[in-house]
SESESE-658581 format. One record per residue (C-alpha): x negated, y, z negated; residue in three letters. Coordinates in steps of 0.02 Angstrom, whole numbers, plus 50000, padded with zeros to 5 digits. Example, Ala and Ser with C-alpha at 12.3 -4.5 7.8 and 13.67 -1.06 7.14 Angstrom:
BEGIN
493854977549610Ala493164994749643Ser
# end
This chain:
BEGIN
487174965549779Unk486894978449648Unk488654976749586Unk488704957249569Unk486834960349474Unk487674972049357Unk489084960949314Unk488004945549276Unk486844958549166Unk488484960149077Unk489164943049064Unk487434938549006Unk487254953048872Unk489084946748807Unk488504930248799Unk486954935948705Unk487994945748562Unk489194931848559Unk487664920848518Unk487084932148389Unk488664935048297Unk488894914548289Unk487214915248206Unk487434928248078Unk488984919948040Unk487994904347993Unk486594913847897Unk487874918747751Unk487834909447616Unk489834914147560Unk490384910047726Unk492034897147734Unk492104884347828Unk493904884647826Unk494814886748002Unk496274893847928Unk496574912147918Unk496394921247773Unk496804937747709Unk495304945847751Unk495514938647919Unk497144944447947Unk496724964047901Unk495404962748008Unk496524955548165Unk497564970648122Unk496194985548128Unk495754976648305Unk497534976748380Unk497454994648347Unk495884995848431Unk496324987848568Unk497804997648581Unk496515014048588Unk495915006148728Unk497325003248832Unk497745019348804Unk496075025848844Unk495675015849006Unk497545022249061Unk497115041649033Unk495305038149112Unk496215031349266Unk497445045049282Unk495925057049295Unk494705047149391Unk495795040149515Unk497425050649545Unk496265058149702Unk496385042849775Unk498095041949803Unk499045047149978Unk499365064950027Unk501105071350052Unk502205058450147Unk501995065550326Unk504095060150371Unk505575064850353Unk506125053850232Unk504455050150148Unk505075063249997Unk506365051449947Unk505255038449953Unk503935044349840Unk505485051649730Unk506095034149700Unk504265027749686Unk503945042849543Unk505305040649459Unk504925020949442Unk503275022449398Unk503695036549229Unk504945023549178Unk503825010949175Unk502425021149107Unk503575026548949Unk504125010348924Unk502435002548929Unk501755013748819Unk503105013448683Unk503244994148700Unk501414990848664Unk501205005048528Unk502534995048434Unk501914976148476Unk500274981548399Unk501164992548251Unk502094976048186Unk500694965648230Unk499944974948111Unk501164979447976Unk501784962847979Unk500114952747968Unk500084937247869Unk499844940247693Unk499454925547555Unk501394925447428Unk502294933547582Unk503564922147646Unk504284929347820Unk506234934747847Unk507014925547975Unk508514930748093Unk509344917248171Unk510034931348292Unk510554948248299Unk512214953648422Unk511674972248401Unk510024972348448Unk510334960948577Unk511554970048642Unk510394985348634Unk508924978048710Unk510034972248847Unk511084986548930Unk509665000448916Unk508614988549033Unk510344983649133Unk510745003249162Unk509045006649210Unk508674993649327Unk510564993949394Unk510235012449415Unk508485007849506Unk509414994149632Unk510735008249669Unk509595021849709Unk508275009749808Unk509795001949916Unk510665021649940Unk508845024249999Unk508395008250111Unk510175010050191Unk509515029950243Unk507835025250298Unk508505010250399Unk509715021650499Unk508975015950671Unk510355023150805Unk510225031250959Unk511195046750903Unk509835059050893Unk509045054551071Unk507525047050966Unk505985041651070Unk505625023051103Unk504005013351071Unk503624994751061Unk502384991250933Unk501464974051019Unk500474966250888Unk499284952450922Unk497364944150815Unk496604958150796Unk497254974950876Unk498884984450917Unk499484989851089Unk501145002651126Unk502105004351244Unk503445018851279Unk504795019651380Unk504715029051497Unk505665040951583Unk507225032851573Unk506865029651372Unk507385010151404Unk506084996751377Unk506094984051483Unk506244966251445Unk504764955651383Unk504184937951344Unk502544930251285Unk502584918751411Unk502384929951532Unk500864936751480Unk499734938751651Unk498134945451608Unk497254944351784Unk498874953451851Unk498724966751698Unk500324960451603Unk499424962851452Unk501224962851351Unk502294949351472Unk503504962951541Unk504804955751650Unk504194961451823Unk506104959251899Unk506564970551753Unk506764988351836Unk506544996451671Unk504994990151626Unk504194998151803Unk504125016451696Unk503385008451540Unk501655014751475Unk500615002751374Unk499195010551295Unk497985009451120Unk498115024551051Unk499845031450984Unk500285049451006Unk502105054150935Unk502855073050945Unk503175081550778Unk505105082950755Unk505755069750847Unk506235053350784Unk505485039050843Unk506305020050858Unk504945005450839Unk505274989050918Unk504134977450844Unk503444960550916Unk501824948950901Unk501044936051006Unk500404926050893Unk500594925750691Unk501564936350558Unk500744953750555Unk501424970550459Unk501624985850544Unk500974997950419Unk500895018450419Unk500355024550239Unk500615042450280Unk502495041750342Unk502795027850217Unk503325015750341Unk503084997050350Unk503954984650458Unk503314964050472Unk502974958550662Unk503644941750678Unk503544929450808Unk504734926950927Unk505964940250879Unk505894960350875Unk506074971150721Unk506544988850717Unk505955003050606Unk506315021550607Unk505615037850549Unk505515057850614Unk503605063550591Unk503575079950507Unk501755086750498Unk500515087050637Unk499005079350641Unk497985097050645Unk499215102850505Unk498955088350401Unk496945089750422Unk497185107650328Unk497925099850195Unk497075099650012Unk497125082449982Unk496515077450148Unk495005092650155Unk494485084349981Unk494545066950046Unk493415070150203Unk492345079250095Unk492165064249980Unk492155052050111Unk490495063450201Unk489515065450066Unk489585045250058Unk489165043050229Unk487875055850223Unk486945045150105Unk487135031650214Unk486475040550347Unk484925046650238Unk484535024650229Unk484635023350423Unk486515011450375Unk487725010150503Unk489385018450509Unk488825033450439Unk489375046250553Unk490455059850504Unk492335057350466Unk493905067650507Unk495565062450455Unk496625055250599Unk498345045150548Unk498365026550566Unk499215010950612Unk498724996050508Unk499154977050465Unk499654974950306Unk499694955250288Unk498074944150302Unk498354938250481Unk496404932650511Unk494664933750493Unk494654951950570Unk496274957750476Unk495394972950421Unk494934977750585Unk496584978050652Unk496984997750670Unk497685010350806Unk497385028950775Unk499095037250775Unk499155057550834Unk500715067850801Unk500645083150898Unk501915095150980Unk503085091251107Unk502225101751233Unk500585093551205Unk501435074851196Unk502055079251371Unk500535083551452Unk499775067851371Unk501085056351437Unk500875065551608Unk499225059551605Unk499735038551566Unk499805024751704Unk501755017151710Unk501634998951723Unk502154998751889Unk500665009551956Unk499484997151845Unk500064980851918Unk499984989652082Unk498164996052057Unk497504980152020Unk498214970452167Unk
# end
């Protein structure tokens, strides 16, 4: 509420000096009435390109150093440093580019303002500067495309070479459910239309399926650091996005058909809680919710960094909602967790 007050204190006070400008323009008795541009005008057009072009400038540096905090730690998979390469490297271009682009729109806006006796120079068209402004942008991007297909085609490398672990990713309005393997690493077969809730077929596994009898479904994902993992992805009900900032993984759920994603966690959950970024974040993110908790608000309590599963396309009303806390921990301690998971079979068979 105090934001939107503050804006319309703004949009007023605009208005206001807006108003008053109009009015002093009126009080002057040499004022023209003329709605063509004039000399004067021009020059004046010209000093305010350049200020604008401060600005730009200005509200780019002050975002650098307000914001750059904000971003996400250190990419938290294996091929997350190729990722954020590509996404670097993209992001400088564009950034040099920008800013010599717009320092020269403005200079020639400027230089070349209209000026009463000057008649303009017109090129019908010029091959070399054409041609210039052409192939830098065609290297570039062609360089780009290469780089961000060499890449895809790496990160997409979902085999069953390296004995990776299997998880089903079971999306559905508003929440996430997985479900592993098993011993046997083989998930069974599944349909929607077998969904049985009162029999606890939360995810329509094929009960005739015999691989499907060592499947665990749970809501909270635990992963072992080292060891790639293969997502199948499915959803019950509309198009959702499986979405892990901090391996730099995304993969759409669509209906009716499974998709597949791939990546080898690198940094444990405890490790990546020591890390800089992340000790400066909670910190942050505390000292907010302690303030919060001074006003008797809600969701106040203390916050500690955990990893995260979330949808990244507008699926409902409680699309924001939709998380699952992800935990990467050794393989020793992923073990004893999974020793401690009902298979399907042993749910059915405790609710009958």
């Amino acid at each position: 509420m105090t934001t939107l007050l503050t804006l319309a204190v703004l949009i007023l006070v605009a208005v206001a000096i807006w108003q008053m400008t109009k009015i002093f323009e009126l009080s002057q008795l040499k004022t023209e009435n003329s709605q063509v541009a004039n000399d004067e005008d021009n020059k004046y057009n010209g000093y305010l390109l350049f200020a604008f072009l401060i600005f730009i400038y200005g509200i780019t540096i002050f975002s650098f150093w307000k914001y750059t905090k904000v971003l996400l730690p250190t990419a938290s998979s294996a091929h997350g440093a190729e990722y954020d390469s590509l996404m670097l490297v993209s992001f400088v271009i564009i950034f040099i580019v920008q800013t010599l682009t717009q320092a020269l729109l403005h200079y020639f806006g400027y230089k070349y303002r209209g000026k009463k006796g000057n008649k303009a120079l017109f090129y019908a068209d010029n091959d070399k500067l054409e041609f210039i402004w052409t192939i830098i942008p065609v290297i570039v991007l062609a360089g780009l495309i290469l780089w961000g297909l060499y890449t895809w085609t790496t990160i997409m490398d979902i085999n069953d070479e390296d004995d990776p672990l299997i998880v089903e990713l079971y999306a559905q309005q508003f929440n996430w459910t997985a479900r592993y393997a098993g011993v046997d690493n083989v998930l069974g077969g599944a349909n929607v239309r077998m969904i049985d809730i009162d029999n606890a077929n939360v995810l329509g596994l094929d009960e005739s399926d015999n691989y499907g009898a060592d499947d665990i479904i749970v809501k909270e994902l635990h992963l072992p650091v080292g060891r790639k993992v293969n997502f199948k992805m499915r959803s019950q009900d509309v198009l959702h996005s499986a979405y892990m900032p901090h391996f730099r993984a995304q993969m759409n759920c669509v209906p009716g058909m499974i998709t597949e994603f791939s990546f080898t966690p690198i940094t444990t959950t405890a490790e990546m809680r020591l890390n800089p970024d992340v000790v400066d974040k909670v910190k942050r993110t505390n000292a907010i919710r302690a303030k919060k908790a001074a006003n008797g608000e809600d969701n106040s309590d203390p916050w500690e960094f955990d990893y995260i599963l979330l949808c990244n396309k507008i699926c409902g009303k409680s699309h924001y909602n939709m998380q699952m806390k992800i935990i990467v921990e050794t393989e020793e301690e992923y073990n004893e967790w999974l020793k401690e998971q009902q298979t399907f079979k042993q749910t059915v068979a405790s609710v009958q």
